[in-house]
TORLOLUM-448049 format. One line per field, with one value per residue (C-alpha): x, y, z. Coordinates in steps of 0.1 Angstrom, whole numbers, plus 5000, padded with zeros to 4 digits. Layout:
<gudrens>
east = X/...
north = Y/...
up = Z/...
</gudrens>
This chain:
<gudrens>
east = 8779/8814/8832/8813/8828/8864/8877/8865/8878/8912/8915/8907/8939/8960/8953/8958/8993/8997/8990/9012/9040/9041/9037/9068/9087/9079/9086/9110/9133/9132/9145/9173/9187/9185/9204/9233/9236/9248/9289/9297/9331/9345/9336/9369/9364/9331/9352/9374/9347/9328/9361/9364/9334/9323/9292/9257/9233/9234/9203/9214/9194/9191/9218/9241/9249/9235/9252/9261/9290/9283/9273/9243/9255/9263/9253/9276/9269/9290/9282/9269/9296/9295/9305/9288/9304/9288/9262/9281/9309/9283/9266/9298/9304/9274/9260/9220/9199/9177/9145/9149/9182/9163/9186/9204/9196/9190/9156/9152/9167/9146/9115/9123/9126/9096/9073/9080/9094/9073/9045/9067/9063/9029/9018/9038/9028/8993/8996/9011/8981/8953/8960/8960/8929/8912/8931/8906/8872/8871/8874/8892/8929/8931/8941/8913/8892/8869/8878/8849/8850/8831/8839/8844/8840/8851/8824/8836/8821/8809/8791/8756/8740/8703/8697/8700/8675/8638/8610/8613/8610/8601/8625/8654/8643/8645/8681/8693/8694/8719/8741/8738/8747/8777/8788/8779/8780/8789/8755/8734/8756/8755/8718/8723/8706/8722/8716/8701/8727/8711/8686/8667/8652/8622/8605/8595/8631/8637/8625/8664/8671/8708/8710/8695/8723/8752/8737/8739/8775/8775/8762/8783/8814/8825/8839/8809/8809/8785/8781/8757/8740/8748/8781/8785/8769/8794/8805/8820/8803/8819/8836/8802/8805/8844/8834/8808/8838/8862/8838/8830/8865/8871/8844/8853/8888/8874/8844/8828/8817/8785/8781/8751/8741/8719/8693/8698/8672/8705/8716/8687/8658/8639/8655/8626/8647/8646/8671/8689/8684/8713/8738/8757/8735/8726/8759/8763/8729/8745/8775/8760/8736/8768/8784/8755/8752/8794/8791/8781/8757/8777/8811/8804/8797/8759/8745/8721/8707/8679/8655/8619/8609/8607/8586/8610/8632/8646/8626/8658/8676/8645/8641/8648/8687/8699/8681/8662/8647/8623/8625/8599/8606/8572/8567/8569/8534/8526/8548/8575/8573/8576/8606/8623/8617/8636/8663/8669/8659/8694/8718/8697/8693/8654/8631/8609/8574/8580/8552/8568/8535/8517/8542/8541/8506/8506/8539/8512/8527/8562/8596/8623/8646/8612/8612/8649/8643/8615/8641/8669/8643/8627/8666/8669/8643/8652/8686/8668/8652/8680/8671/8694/8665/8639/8606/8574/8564/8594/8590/8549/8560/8587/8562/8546/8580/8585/8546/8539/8573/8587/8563/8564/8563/8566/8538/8511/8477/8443/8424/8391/8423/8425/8391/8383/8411/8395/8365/8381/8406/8368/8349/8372/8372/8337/8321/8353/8338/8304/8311/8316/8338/8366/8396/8397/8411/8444/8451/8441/8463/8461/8498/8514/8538/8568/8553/8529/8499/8480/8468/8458/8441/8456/8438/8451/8440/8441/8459/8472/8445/8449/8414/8390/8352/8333/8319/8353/8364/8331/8338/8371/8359/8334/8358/8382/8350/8343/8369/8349/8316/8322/8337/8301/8281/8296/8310/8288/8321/8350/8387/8418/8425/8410/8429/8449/8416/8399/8428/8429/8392/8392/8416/8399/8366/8385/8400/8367/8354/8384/8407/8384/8350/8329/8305/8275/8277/8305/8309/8343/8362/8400/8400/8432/8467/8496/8528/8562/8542/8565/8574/8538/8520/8512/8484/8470/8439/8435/8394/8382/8378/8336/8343/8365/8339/8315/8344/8350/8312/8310/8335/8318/8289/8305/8320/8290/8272/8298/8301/8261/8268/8294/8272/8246/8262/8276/8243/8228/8260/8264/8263/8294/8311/8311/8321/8349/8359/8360/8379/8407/8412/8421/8439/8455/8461/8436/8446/8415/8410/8398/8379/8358/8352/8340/8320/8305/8311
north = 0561/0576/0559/0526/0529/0536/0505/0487/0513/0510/0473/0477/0505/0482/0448/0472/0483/0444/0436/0464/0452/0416/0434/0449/0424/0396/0428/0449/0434/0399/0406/0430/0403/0377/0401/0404/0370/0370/0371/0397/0387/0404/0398/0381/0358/0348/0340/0316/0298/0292/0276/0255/0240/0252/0269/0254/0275/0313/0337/0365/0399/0432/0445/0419/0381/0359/0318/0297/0276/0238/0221/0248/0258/0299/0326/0351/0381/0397/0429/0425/0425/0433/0399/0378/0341/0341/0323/0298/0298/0289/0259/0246/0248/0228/0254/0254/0287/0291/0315/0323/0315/0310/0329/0302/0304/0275/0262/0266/0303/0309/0293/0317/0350/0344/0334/0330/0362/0384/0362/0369/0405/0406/0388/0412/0442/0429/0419/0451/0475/0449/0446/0490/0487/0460/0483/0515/0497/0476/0445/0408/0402/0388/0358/0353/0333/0309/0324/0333/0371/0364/0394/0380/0402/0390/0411/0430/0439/0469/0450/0446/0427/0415/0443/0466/0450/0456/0444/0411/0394/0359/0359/0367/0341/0314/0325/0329/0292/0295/0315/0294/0263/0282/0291/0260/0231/0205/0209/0197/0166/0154/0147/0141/0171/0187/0225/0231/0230/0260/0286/0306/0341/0351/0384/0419/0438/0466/0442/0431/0398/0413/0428/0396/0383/0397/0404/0366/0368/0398/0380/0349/0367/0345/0347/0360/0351/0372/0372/0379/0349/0372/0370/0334/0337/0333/0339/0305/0275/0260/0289/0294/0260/0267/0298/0277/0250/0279/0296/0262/0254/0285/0283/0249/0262/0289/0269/0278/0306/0318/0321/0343/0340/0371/0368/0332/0329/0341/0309/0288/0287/0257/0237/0233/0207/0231/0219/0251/0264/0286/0251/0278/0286/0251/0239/0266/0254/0219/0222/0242/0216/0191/0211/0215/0175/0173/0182/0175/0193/0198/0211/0246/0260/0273/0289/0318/0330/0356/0358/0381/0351/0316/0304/0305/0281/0245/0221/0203/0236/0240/0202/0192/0185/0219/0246/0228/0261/0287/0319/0343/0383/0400/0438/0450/0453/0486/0479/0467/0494/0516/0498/0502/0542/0539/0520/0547/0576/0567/0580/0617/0644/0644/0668/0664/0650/0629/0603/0572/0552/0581/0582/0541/0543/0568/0546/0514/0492/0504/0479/0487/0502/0530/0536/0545/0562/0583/0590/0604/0624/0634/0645/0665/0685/0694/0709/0725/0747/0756/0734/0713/0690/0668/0671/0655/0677/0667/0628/0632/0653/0627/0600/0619/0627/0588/0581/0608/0627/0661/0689/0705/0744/0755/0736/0762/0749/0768/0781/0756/0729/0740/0734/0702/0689/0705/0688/0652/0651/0661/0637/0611/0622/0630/0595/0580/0599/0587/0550/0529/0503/0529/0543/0577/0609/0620/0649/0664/0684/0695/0707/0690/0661/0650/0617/0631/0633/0669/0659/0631/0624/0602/0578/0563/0533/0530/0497/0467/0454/0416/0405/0425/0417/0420/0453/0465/0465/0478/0506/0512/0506/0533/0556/0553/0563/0590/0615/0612/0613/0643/0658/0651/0661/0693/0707/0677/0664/0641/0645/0626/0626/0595/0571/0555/0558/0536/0513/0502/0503/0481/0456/0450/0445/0414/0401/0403/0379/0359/0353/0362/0341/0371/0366/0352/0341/0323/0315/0297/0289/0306/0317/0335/0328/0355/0353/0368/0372/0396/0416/0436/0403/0396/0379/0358/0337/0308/0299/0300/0330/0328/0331/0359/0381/0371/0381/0414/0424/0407/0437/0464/0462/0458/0494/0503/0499/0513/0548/0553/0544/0570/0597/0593/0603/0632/0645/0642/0664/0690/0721/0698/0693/0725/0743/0715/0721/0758/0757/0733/0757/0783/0764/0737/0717/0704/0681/0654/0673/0704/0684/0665/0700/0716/0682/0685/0649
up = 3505/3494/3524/3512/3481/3489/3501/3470/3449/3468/3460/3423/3422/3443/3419/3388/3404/3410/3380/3363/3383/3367/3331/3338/3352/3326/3296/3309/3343/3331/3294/3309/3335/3306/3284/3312/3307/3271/3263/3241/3213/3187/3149/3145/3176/3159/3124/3148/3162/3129/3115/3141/3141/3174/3167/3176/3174/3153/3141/3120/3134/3121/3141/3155/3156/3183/3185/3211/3214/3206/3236/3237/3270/3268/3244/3224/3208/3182/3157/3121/3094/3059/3047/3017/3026/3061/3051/3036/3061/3087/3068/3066/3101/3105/3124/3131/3123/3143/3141/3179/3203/3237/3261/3281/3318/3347/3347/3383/3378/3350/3373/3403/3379/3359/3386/3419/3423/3405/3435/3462/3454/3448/3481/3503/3490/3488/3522/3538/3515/3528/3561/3560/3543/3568/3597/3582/3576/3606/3589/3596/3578/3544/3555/3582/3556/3577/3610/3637/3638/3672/3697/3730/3759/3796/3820/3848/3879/3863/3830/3828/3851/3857/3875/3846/3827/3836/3826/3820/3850/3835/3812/3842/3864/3834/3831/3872/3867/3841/3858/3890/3870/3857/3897/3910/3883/3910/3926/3890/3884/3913/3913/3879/3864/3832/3822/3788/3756/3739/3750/3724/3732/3712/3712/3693/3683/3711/3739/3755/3741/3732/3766/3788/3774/3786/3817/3819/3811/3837/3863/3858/3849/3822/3787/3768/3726/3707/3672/3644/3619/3592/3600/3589/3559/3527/3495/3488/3500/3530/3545/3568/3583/3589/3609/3634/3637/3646/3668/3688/3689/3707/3730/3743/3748/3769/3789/3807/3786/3772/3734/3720/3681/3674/3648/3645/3618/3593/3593/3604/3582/3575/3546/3522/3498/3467/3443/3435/3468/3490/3495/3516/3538/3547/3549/3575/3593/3592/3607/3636/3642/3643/3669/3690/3690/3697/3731/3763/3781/3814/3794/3807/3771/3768/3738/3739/3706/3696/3667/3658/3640/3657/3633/3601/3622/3611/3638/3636/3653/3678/3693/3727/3726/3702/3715/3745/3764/3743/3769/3755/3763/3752/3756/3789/3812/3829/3857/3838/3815/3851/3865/3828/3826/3862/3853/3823/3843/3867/3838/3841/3867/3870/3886/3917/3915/3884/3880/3861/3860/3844/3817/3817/3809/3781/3770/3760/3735/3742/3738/3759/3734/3728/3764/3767/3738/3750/3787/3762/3741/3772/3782/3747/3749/3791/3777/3741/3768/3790/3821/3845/3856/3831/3843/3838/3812/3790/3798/3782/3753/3746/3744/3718/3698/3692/3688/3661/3652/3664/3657/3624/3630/3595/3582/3578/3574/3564/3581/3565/3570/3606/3612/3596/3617/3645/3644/3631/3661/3683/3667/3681/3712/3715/3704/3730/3755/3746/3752/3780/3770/3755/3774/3786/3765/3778/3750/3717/3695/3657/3651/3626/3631/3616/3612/3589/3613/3614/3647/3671/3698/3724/3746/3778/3793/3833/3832/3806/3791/3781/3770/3744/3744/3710/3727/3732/3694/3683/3707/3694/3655/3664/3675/3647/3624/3652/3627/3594/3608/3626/3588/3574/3606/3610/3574/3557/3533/3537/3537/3532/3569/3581/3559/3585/3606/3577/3578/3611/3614/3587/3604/3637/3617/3594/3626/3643/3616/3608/3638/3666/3659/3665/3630/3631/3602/3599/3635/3655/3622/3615/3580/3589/3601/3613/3601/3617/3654/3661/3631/3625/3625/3591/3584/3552/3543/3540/3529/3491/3470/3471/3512/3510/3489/3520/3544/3523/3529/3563/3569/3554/3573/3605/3600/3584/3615/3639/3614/3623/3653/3656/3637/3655/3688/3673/3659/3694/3710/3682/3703/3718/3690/3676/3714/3715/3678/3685/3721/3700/3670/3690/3719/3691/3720/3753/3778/3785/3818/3799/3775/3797/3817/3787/3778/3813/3822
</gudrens>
């Protein structure tokens, strides 16, 4: 926070010294050089003058005598006398008396001291402490005001390239054509075809729309423009659409190049026609769209840009002639999850015998950047221990690290804590085990996670799954309830423990009836939409409030039913529970090979 503040703090003490500087040029420099300018006579030369008529202007002060002579054009000083007829010698010289003799001095003199000097000043030394402060926090020069601060990087053979990225096979072979155009434009205008102005990558963050890319650039090995939306938004109104002009004049100067706008959706929101709303912002929006319609589509100048929400876009921005391709990079499958732990695993020395689609499938749901994530954790932990080679071990304990948190060993539980987290974490596991349409158990632990979790129980399906049957979710509603019921069952009260169990119980249960059309009572109607797809999928309703009550205890009873459903197979494997419950309080940890032994299954 202390190295935000400086560099604002250091501008305030440099204006203050700026400031301080005119103060005492205009009170103290200027005065003296004006003074220098003054003629100083005796008393008796002053006597001459006044007889002679040539006097102008005089003012008496408290210490001396200041006249001019009579055309106004020079000022004389002389001490003060003690002499009673001056007054009257001067009114007879037709002298003027003046309350203030303005120094005499050359307009354009008197111009250049008082104001364009003291200006002068303050611009250089302004200049030379901005451009030091701009050299320490990274920022543009002063002067830099509607300039593109795009960062342009020129790929080498050693810069990403599409076969660093993984994963995303779909979204590669979209852009192969891209870079082909850019090696071979001659073959597309010739049968008349032109390439797409703008390409928009959509997708969950962490999935490689960044690194897509440059690898495009990579491949192509051209000028490569990449800069952020939030970049071009402004202060002042207008400097955001001078930025996109400046950014589009440079790209044409450099075509063919690539230019990439991440998070687009800075600058491109749909304009809603507010009065009062940010004029900035849709100058900015404006102007880009007014550059993207000012060239043509074979200039060599293509436009990549990236956003987590698509839907907050201007249609204007999205329509066939701006951003004419949609390229959609979605979380990797199992296999591309597989290839992407490989193409991570090259920059580490790794053991022998390391299964990368095991740790793929216990990595479901993973983006890219997790999946590196969970290589250099995996890394981490390899030299924590003293070893030269990462194993299997420390890939699977990574997984967990970035799915629940680093293991907290100085949280201490009870021992009655310690076994009603026994028997929640079993509970799950057992009423899992219990049902066919739920994915095996791959490992049950009860230490305490950074994450805030006092222990999980991790299940691992065999492949991707991309469909759900009613069956399916009631399964897995079943088992979320498996926790609590196995609380009452076996120690016959409830904890705190199975509020995140409730919550997401509770949210397959509404989407069931809302999104899914799995109610029999209200049947194939969407009372729900989702909002930011890929941002947690927020979802609101959209039905009357009498409808929602019914949804409300539409919901209720579906995890009613599934919470029976869920005691009821614990009751009938108590001996179970309890031998699992016990085995896990002393072990703290099972794998789902030991579990299902001591199930018997």
């Amino acid at each position: 926070m202390d190295k935000l503040r400086k560099p604002r703090k250091s501008l305030l003490f440099y204006y203050g010294i700026f400031i301080l500087i005119l103060a005492i040029f205009n009170f103290m420099v200027l005065p003296w050089i004006l003074e220098r300018q003054i003629i100083e006579v005796d008393y008796r030369t002053f006597i001459k003058m006044t007889e002679e008529n040539q006097i102008g202007q005089v003012q008496i002060q408290q210490n001396r005598i200041l006249f001019t002579d009579k055309e106004n054009t020079m000022v004389f000083k002389t001490g003060l006398m003690d002499d009673p007829n001056l007054v009257e010698r001067l009114y007879k010289s037709d002298a003027v008396f003046s309350g203030q003799i303005v120094e005499q001095m050359s307009p354009i003199m008197s111009i250049l001291l008082s104001w364009v000097l003291p200006m002068v000043i303050i611009f250089v030394v302004g200049q030379y402490f901005a451009k030091k402060i701009m050299d320490k926090t990274g920022a543009g020069n002063a002067l830099t005001f509607g300039k593109a601060n795009a960062k342009v990087y020129v790929q080498s053979e050693e810069g990403i390239k599409f076969s660093d990225v993984a994963g995303a096979d779909e979204a590669k072979e979209n852009l192969a054509e891209i870079v082909d155009y850019l090696h071979n434009p001659q073959k597309y205008r010739e049968i008349g075809a032109s390439m797409p102005k703008g390409v928009l990558l959509v997708g969950p963050p962490g999935t490689g729309k960044t690194m897509l890319a440059k690898a495009v650039a990579g491949e192509s090995n051209v000028p490569f423009f990449s800069i952020a939306g939030s970049e071009f938004v402004e202060m002042f109104v207008g400097l955001g659409a001078s930025k996109v002009r400046d950014l589009f004049k440079q790209a044409k100067e450099k075509a063919p190049c690539i230019v990439f706008i991440d998070e687009i959706d800075a600058i491109g929101k749909k304009r809603d026609g507010s009065v009062g709303g940010n004029d900035e912002r849709e100058q900015t929006l404006n102007q880009l769209l007014t550059e993207m319609d000012g060239f043509e589509e074979n200039t060599g100048v293509i436009i990549l840009a990236a956003t987590n929400r698509p839907e907050a876009l201007d249609p204007a921005l999205t329509r066939p002639g701006r951003f004419d391709r949609r390229i959609p990079v979605e979380l990797p499958d199992l296999k591309g999850r597989e290839a992407i732990l490989k193409v991570h695993a090259r920059k580490i020395k790794l053991a022998e015998g390391v299964d990368f689609e095991k740790v793929a499938r216990m990595a479901s749901g993973a983006s890219g950047a997790e999946l590196a994530n969970i290589i250099n954790e995996a890394a981490l932990r390899a030299v924590r221990e003293n070893r030269m080679l990462v194993t299997q071990d420390d890939l699977e304990a990574s997984i967990e690290v970035v799915i629940a948190g680093y293991e907290k060993k100085n949280a201490i539980l009870s021992d009655k804590e310690k076994w009603a987290v026994a028997y929640h974490e079993i509970g799950h596991a057992l009423v899992a085990a219990k049902q066919t349409n739920s994915p095996p158990v791959q490992k049950i632990t009860i230490i305490p996670r950074t994450s805030g979790a006092l222990g999980y129980t991790m299940q691992v399906d065999e492949g991707d799954k991309y469909l759900m049957t009613k069956e399916d979710i009631e399964s897995r509603i079943a088992t979320f309830t498996g926790g609590r019921a196995a609380e009452e069952v076996a120690l016959g009260t409830m904890t705190t423990g199975a509020s995140n169990d409730i919550e997401q119980a509770t949210r397959l249960a509404r989407s069931m009836i809302t999104r899914f059309g799995m109610s029999e009572e209200f049947g194939m109607v969407a009372m729900e939409t989702v909002t930011s797809q890929y941002l947690g999928g927020d979802t609101s309703l959209v039905c009357s409030a009498e409808t929602q009550a019914k949804i409300d205890r539409a919901t209720a009873d579906i995890i009613r039913r599934q919470y029976e459903k869920a005691k009821r197979i614990l009751e009938e494997n108590k001996e179970k529970l309890d031998e699992l419950a016990k085995y896990l309080y002393e072990k703290e940890t099972i794998t789902g090979a030991e579990f299902m032994e001591i199930l018997g299954a």
